[in-house]
Structure formats: structure tokens, C-alpha cells
C-alpha positions in Angstrom: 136.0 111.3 98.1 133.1 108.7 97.3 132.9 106.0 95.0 130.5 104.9 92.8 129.9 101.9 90.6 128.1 102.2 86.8 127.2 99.5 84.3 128.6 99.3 80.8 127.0 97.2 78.1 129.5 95.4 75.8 127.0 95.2 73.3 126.2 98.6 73.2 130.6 100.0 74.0 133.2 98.2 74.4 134.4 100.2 77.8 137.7 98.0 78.7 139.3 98.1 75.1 138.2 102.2 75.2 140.0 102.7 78.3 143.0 100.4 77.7 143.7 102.2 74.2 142.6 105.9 75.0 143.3 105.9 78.9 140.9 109.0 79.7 137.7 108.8 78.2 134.1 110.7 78.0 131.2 109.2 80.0 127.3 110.4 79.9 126.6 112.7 82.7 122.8 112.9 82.6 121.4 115.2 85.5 123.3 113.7 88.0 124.8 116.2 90.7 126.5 114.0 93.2 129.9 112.6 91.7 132.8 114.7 92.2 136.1 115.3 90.6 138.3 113.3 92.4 135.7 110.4 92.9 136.3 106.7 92.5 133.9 105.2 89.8 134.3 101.1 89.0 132.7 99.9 86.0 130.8 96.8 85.7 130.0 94.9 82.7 126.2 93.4 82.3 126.2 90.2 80.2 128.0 87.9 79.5 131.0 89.4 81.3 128.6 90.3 84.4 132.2 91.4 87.0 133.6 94.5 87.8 136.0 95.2 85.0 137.4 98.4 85.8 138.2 101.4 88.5 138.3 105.0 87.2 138.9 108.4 88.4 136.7 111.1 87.8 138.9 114.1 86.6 136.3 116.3 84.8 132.5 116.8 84.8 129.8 118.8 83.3 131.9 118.8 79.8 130.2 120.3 77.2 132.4 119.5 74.2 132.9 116.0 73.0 136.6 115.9 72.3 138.3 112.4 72.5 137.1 110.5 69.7 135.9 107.0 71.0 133.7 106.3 68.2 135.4 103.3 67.0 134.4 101.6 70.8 130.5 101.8 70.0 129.3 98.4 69.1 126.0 99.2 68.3 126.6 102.4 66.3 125.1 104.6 68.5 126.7 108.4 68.6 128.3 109.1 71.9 129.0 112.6 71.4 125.4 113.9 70.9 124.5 112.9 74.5 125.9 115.8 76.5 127.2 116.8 79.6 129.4 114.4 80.0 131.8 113.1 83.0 135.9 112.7 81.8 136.9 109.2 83.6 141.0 108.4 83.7 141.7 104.5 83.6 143.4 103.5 87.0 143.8 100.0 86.6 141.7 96.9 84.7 140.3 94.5 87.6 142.0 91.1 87.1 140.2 90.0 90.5 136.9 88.2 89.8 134.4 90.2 91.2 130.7 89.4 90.3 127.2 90.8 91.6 127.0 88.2 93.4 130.0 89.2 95.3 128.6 92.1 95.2 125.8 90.8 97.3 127.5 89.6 99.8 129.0 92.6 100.3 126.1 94.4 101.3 125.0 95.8 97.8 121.6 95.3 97.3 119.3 94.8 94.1 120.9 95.6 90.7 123.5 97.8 88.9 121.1 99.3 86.4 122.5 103.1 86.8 125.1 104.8 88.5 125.2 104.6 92.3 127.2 105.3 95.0 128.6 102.5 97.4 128.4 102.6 101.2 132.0 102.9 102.3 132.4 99.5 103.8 131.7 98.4 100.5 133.9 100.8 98.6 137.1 100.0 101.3 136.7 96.1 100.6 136.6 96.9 96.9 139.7 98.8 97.1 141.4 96.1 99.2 140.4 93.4 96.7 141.3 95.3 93.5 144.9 96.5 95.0 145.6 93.1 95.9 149.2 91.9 94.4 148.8 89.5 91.0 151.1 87.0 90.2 152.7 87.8 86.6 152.1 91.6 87.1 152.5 93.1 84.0 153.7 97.0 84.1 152.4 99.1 81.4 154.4 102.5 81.1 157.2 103.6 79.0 157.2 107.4 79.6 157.1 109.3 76.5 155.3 106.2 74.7 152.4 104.0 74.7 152.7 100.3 75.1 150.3 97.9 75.0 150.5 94.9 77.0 149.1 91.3 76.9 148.4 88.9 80.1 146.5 86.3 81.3 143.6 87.0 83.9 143.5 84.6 87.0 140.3 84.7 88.6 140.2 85.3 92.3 137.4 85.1 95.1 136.7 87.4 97.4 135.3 84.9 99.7 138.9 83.3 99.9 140.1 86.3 100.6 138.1 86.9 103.5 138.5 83.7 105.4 141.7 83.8 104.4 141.7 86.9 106.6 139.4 85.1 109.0 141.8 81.8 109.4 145.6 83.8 109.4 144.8 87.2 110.4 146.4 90.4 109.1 150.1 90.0 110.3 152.0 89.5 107.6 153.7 85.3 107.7 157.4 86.4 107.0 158.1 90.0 108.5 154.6 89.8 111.1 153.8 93.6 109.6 150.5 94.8 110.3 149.3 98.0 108.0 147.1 99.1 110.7 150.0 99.4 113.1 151.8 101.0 111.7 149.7 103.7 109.3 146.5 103.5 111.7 142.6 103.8 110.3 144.5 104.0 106.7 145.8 100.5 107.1 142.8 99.0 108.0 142.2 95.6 107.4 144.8 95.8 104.5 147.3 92.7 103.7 148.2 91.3 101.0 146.8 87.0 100.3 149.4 85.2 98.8 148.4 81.9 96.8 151.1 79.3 98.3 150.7 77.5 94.3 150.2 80.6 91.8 147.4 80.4 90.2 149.2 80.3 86.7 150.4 76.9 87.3 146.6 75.4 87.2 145.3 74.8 83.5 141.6 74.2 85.2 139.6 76.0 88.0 140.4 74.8 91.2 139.0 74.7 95.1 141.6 76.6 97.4 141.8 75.7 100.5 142.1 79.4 102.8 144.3 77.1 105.7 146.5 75.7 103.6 146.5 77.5 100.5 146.7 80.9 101.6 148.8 83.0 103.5 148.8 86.7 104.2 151.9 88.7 102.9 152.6 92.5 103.2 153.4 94.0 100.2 157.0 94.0 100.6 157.3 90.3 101.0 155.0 89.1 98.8 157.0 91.0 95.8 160.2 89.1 96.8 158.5 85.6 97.3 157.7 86.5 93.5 160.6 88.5 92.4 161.2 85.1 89.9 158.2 84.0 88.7 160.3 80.5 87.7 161.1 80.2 91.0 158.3 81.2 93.7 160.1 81.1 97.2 158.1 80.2 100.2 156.9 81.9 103.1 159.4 79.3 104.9 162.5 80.3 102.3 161.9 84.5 102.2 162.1 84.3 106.2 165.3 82.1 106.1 166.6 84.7 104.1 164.9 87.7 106.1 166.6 86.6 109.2 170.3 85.1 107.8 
């Protein structure tokens, strides 16, 4: 499997709302030979948005008929359908995590995202790590049988926090002392979960966070139950009173 990053205009489609309402959507193929069904493709908005905005799935390519009708997504009137072959992408999951090209940068991509391209795979495993990070106020969206749509407010995260975050506390986890690499081996590399010690939700302005004492790293398992009531976030010192009563 690789993964691969593409730009979207929002003045020419309006790719997040597309993929939010329709879930699976078409995308212009061109000539290009090297993406895969099964391959990871992240979309990132140019101006003004100018962040990664969303990870897709390839499930189809070289499509010849034009079938889900997105039309009401082009912003600039332009036909989509009369641009053939075309790539199916399924939604996996809008990108709450701030991720710009300059984060980008400094994680080894170089120049611009002007067309597809495929990202070296310490890129693409940092990205995935980033993105699958745990959000306070998760929002689920899936009724089976039925569509629902569902509203929430974005907190903006940095991936350089993360990192020395990562850097300062390691990748034990503070309550339990998991480690994913420990236990699940190259798949588990470098993955744990940063918990903000003050959600973010609780700031009405942009802040500085402080990785030593702001952050903490959590496994996944712990830093659900430190937010199991979002009125009432434990702390890493209350979740292992209660881990080891």
C-alpha cells in the first residue's frame, strides 16, 4: 500500500462538503499509472484553507462512467464528468489536526503540492500517527441503515507539539506504562496517543502549550477513560488511582 497526497481547490470544488455528504466520490485520473486500489490518498486544500483536510481510500480506478452525481460540489461550474478515467475515493475520516505545508516541510516534503504525488513512507507513517491521534469531543457519525450528519468544532493541533511531546515523555503510556511497539512490534512503531492535560475546548483563544507540562502521552485505552465525561476530564493522577484501587 502507498500513500499519496493531491491538492483540491475550494474555489474550483468544494471536496470536504462532497465527501462529508456523498462519502465515495469520483476523482480525475489523468494518465497516472502508479496509485492502487487499496492506496491511501490525503487531500490538501490550496488557499485560503492551505492544511490537509482529508484521508481517502482508493477503492476503484480507471472508471469510465461518471456515476455519482457531485455536480452540486463544483464552485466554479466546471463539468466533472466529461474528464474521464477517473479514480473512486471512499472518505475515511476529515482531518481535525492542523496540518499545513509547512508542516509538511518539516517533515521532509519538499517544494509544493501542485499534483498528485506519492509520500516517502516516513512521511506517510507520521501522517497516519498524527491524523489517528484521539480528539477531545469525538463526534461518531454512523447510524447503520441511515445517514446522519454531524456538527463539531475543530481544535487545531501541532505536530511539532506532538513530537517533542514524544521527545520530552516518551512513548510509554503515563497511567498503564503501555508501549504499542511492545507489544504489536514494527506495527506499533512510534504510536501513542498525546493527551492535552487542559482540552483544548476549554480555550476561547489560541494558546502556547507547553510539551512538559501540558502534555502527556496516553494509550488509547486510557486516554478514552480520562475523557469518558467530557464535564469532568480525570487526570493522569486520578485514572491511575483508579487503575490500581
Amino acid at each position: 500500500m502507498n500513500t499519496f497526497i493531491l491538492p483540491s481547490n475550494p474555489n474550483t470544488y468544494d471536496a470536504q462538503q462532497a465527501f462529508n455528504d456523498l462519502h465515495t466520490i469520483h476523482w480525475v485520473q489523468h494518465n497516472n499509472k502508479s496509485v492502487s486500489v487499496g492506496d491511501i490518498i490525503y487531500i490538501y486544500e490550496s488557499k485560503p484553507t492551505q492544511r490537509i483536510i482529508l484521508k481517502t481510500e482508493v477503492v476503484g480506478r480507471d472508471i469510465d462512467s461518471y456515476h455519482i452525481d457531485d455536480s452540486k460540489y463544483s464552485t466554479s461550474g466546471i463539468d466533472f464528468s466529461s474528464k474521464g478515467p477517473w479514480l473512486i475515493l471512499r472518505l475515511i475520516q476529515n482531518i481535525d489536526t492542523c496540518i499545513s505545508l509547512q508542516d509538511l516541510h518539516e517533515l521532509g516534503l519538499k517544494g509544493n503540492i501542485q499534483a498528485l504525488r506519492r509520500l516517502d513512507d516516513d512521511i506517510a507513517n507520521t501522517l497516519d500517527l498524527l491524523v489517528s491521534d484521539f480528539s477531545e469531543l469525538t463526534s461518531v457519525l454512523a447510524a447503520e441503515g441511515k445517514k446522519t450528519k454531524v456538527y463539531s468544532t475543530r481544535y487545531e493541533r501541532s505536530p511539532k507539539n506532538r513530537h517533542d511531546a514524544i521527545r520530552i515523555h516518551g512513548l510509554n503510556c503515563k497511567v498503564c506504562g503501555f508501549n504499542f511497539e511492545k507489544k504489536y512490534g514494527t506495527l506499533g512503531h512510534e504510536f501513542i496517543e498525546i493527551h492535552h492535560k487542559k482540552p483544548l475546548y476549554l480555550n476561547d483563544a489560541e494558546i502556547n502549550i507547553d510539551p512538559v507540562n501540558d502534555l502527556v502521552p496516553l494509550c488509547s485505552n486510557c486516554h478514552r477513560m480520562i475523557h469518558r465525561d467530557k464535564y469532568n476530564v480525570l487526570t493522569v493522577e486520578d485514572l491511575k488511582k483508579i487503575l490500581l484501587a
